[in-house]
N, C-alpha and C positions, 0 to 999 in steps of 0.2 A: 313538577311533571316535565317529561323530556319535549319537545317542538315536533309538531309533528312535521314530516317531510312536506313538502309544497307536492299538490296531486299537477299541475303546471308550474315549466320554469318558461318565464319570456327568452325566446332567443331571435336571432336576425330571423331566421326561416318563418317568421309573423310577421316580418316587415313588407308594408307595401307598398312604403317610400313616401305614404303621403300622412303627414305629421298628426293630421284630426283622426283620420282611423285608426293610424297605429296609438294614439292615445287610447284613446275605445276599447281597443282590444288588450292593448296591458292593461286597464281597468277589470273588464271580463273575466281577465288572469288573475287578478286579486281578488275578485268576488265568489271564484273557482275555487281560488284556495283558503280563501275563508271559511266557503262551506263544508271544505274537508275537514277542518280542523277543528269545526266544529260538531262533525257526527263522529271523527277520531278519539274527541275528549267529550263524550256523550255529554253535552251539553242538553238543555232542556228544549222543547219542540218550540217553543214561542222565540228563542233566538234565532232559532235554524228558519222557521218564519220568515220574521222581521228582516235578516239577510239577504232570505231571500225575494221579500219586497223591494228591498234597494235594487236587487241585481235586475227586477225585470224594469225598474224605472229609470234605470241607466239603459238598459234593452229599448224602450222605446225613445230616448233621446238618437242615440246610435244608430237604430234605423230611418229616422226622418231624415239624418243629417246622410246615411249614406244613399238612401232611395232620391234626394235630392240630387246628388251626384250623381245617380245612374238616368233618373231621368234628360239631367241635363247634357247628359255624353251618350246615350243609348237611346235605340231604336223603342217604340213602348214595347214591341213586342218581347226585344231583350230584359228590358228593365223587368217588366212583368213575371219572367220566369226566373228571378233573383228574388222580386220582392215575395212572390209565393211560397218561399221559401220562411222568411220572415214572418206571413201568417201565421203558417205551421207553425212555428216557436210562440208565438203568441197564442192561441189555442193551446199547446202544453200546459203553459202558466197559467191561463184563463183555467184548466183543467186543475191546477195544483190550490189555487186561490178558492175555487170554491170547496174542493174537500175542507180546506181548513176550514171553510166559512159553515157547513154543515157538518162535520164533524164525523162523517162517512171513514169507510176502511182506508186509511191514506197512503199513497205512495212510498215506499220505503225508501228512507233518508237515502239508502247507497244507490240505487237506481236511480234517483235526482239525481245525484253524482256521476253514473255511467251517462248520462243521457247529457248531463251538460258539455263533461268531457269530450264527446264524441261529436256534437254538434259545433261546438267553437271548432276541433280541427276541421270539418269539414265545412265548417264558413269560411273559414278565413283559409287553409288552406288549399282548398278546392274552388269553391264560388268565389272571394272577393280578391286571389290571385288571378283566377282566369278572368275574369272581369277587368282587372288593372291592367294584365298583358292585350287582352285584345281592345281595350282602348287604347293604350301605346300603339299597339299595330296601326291601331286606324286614325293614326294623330288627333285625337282627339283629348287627350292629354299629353304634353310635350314630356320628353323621356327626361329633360337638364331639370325641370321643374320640381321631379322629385326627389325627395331627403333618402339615399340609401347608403346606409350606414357600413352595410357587411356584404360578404361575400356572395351567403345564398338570396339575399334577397335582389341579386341582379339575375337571378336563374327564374325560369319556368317551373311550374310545379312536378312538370316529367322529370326535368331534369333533379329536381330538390329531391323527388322519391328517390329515382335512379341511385344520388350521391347519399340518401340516407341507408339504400338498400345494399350500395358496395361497399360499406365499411364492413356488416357483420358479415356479408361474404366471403368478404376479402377475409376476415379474422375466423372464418371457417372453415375455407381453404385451405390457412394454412396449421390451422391446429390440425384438422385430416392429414397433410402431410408428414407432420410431427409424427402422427402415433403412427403412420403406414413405417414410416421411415425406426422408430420404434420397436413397431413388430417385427420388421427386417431383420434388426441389427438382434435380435430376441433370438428369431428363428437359425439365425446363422449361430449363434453363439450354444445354442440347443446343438448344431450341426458338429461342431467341435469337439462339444462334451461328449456327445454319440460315436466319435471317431476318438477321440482319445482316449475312452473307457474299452471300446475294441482293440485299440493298438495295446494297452495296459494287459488285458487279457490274454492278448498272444504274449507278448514279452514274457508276463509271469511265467507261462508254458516252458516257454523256451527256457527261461534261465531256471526254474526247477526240472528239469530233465536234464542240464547240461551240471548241477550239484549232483543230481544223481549217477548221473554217469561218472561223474570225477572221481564219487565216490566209490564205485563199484571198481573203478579203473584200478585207483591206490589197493584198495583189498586182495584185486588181480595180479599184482606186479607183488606186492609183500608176498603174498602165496607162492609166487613164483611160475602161477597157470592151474595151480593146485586147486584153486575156489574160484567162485564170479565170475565163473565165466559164459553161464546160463544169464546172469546178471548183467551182463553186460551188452552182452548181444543185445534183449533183451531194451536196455536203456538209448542203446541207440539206435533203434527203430524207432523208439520214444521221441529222441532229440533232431532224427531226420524227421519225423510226420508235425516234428511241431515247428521246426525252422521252417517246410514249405509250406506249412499255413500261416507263418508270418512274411514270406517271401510274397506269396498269392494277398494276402491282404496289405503289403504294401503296394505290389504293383495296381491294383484295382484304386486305392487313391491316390495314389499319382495319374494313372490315366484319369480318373472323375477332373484331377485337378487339372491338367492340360485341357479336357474337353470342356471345361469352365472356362479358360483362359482363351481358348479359341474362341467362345460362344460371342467372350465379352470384346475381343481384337480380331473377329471375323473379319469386320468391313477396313480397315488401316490393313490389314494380312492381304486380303483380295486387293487393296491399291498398290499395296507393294508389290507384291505377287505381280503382278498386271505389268510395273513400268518397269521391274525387272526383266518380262519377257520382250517388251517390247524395245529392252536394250541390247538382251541377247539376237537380235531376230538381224539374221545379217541385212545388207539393202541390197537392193538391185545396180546400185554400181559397181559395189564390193565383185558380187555374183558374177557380173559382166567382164571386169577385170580379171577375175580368175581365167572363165573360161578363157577371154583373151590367150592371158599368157599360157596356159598349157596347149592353145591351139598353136603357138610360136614358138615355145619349146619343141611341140611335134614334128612343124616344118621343118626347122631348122638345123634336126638332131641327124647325125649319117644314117645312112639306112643300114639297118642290122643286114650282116654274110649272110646269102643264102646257106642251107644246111649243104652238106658233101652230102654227093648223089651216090 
């Protein structure tokens, strides 16, 4: 039979630097994925039991030894609202123990499994992280003291979510880009095919009006003016109303295509545009020196003959 997956893998983001809990809780992880593995390979309900016997008696080793620590670094009041926490989990089990023990409708194997799942993350990544940072905060454990192995476990749990939450964003982001970028390059190439099956339509026009005329042309000339020449006339009305429907539809995209090309070089056209006027733009010395000099040409030029009286 194939293995089943592990329902938890340990990684740094469990770590809390201090070597008896992180023990604990890679235990917890074993005990977690044991029981998967055994409602996965439907094992018999007395293993899945007996398992689960171990796990709550390693459960109460791991809370005496942590409620120890917390009493002896925390306010009661703080300890208090950590170890009630612990009750809770105890009353589960108390709850799971005696079904077995009466034989009542029992809690379905997978729901022990969601409910243990969900509980170790949020002990240990919610309560026994924010527990360890703010006794760091309040020197009450010295920060050299503890064993931290890896990256995330020198982070806050804000921060741990944050860095768990911007990977698949990030990789969300940019798959969204992909497929916009995508439908882009979809819809322009749709634009093409739409302009080149137009332009293909006029062209056939034009070049079967201009075989017809050729032909009518050659008939009219063998004739000698004799025949075709209803015919001809005739073709090239044909050949002028379809060249200026190929003239009209070329000039229409060539403008679409300038006014694209403006849309996309508006703002570098208006810089250019801008410090070319502002080179054309003569100065006020220039100006000044002008007038200057035609004021000194004027002085200085004979005075034009009076007219004869």
């Amino acid at each position: 039979m194939a293995s089943v997956a592990p329902l938890l893998v340990w990684s740094d983001a469990f770590s809390l630097g201090i070597p008896q809990l992180d023990d604990d809780h890679r235990k917890l992880v074993d005990f977690i994925n044991k029981l998967n593995a055994l409602n996965a390979e439907a094992k018999p309900q007395a293993e899945f039991d007996a398992e689960l016997a171990r796990l709550r008696a390693h459960l109460h080793e791991h809370f005496a030894r942590e409620e120890k620590l917390l009493n002896a670094t925390m306010t009661p009041t703080e300890a208090e609202q950590h170890i009630h926490h612990h009750r809770e989990t105890d009353a589960f089990f108390d709850r799971l123990a005696l079904e077995a023990k009466s034989g009542e409708r029992r809690i379905p194997r997978q729901m022990v499994l969601d409910y243990l799942h969900r509980w170790l993350l949020d002990h240990v990544l919610v309560g026994d992280v924010s527990a360890r940072d703010q006794m760091v905060a309040e020197g009450k454990i010295p920060a050299d003291a503890m064993d931290r192995p890896g990256l995330l476990s020198r982070l806050r749990i804000g921060q741990r979510i944050w860095m768990m939450a911007a990977v698949p964003l990030l990789v969300l982001t940019l798959t969204a880009a992909q497929i916009g970028i995508d439908k882009l390059n979809h819809a322009r190439d749709l634009d093409r095919v739409a302009v080149l099956s137009t332009t293909a339509g006029l062209v056939g026009n034009l070049v079967h009006g201009l075989q017809k005329e050729r032909g009518a042309s050659a008939g009219f000339l063998d004739s000698k003016g004799a025949a075709f020449a209803a015919e001809v006339t005739k073709f090239r009305k044909e050949v002028d109303a379809a060249a200026g429907e190929f003239q009209t539809g070329a000039k229409e995209r060539s403008s679409a295509r300038r006014s694209m090309r403006r849309r996309v070089n508006s703002r570098p056209v208006r810089r250019k545009a801008k410090r070319w006027a502002w080179r054309s733009r003569p100065s006020p010395h220039a100006a000044r020196s002008r007038t200057s000099t035609r004021y000194v040409a004027r002085s200085t030029a004979s005075p034009s003959p009076a007219p004869p009286r």
